[in-house]
N, C-alpha and C positions, 0 to 999 in steps of 0.2 A: 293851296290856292285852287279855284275851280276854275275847270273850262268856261270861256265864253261863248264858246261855241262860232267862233271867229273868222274857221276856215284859212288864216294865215300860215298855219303849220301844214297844213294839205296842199300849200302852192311855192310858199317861199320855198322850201331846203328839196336839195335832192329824195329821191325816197330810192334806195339802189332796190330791195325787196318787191318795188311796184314796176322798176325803171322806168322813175317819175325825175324828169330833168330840173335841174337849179330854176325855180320864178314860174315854172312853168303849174296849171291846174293838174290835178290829179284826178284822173279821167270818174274815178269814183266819187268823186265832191258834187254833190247834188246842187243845184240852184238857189239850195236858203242853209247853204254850208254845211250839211252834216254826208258824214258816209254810205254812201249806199252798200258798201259791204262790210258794213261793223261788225258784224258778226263774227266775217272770216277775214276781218283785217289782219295786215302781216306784224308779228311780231315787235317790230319797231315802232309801228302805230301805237300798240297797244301797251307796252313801254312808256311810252311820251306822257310825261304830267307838266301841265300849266306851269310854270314858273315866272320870276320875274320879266321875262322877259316878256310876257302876253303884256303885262303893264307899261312896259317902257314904249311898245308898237301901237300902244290904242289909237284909232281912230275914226273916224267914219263909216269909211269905205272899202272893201276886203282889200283892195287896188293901195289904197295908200297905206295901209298896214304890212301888206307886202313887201311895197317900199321901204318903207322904216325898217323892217326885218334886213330885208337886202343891204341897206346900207348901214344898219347897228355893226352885221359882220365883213363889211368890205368890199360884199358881190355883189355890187348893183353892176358894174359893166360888162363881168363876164352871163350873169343874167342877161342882160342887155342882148348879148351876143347870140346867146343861144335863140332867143326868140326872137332877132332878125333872121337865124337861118334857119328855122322854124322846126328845130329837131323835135322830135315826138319821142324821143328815147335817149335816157340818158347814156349809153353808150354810144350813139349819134353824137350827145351833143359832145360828150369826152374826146374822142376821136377827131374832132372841128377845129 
């Protein structure tokens, strides 16, 4: 399967490598969703291939693909949480 280039996998899941918090944007996701440091992305990025589930998330809007992401796996409240307390760091938001 190929990337859509969707930007939901750069905001939905934790990234611990970037300490990039659960829902939150990942401060290298540029404005029309791609990586400003593909180059020297960590590991784990670079790892990640498209699969089902980019299909099951489609939609619109990076926001509501998000969503779907979040709630396919369960975390839409504790996402929720983190970005009421507006942690910037996933060890922030772990420790909350």
């Amino acid at each position: 399967m190929d990337c859509t280039r969707c930007g939901a996998c750069c905001v939905a899941p934790d990234i611990a490598a970037l300490d990039k918090p659960l829902g939150m944007r990942c401060p290298h996701l540029t404005a029309d969703n791609l990586c400003s440091v593909y180059e020297r992305r960590p590991q784990v990025c670079r790892d990640y291939a498209a699969d089902e589930v980019c299909h099951l998330i489609e939609a619109p809007t990076l926001e509501e693909r998000v969503q779907k992401y979040l709630a396919l796996f369960g975390l839409t409240d504790e996402a929720e949480s983190i970005r009421q307390r507006g942690c910037s760091s996933m060890r922030k938001a772990r420790s909350g």
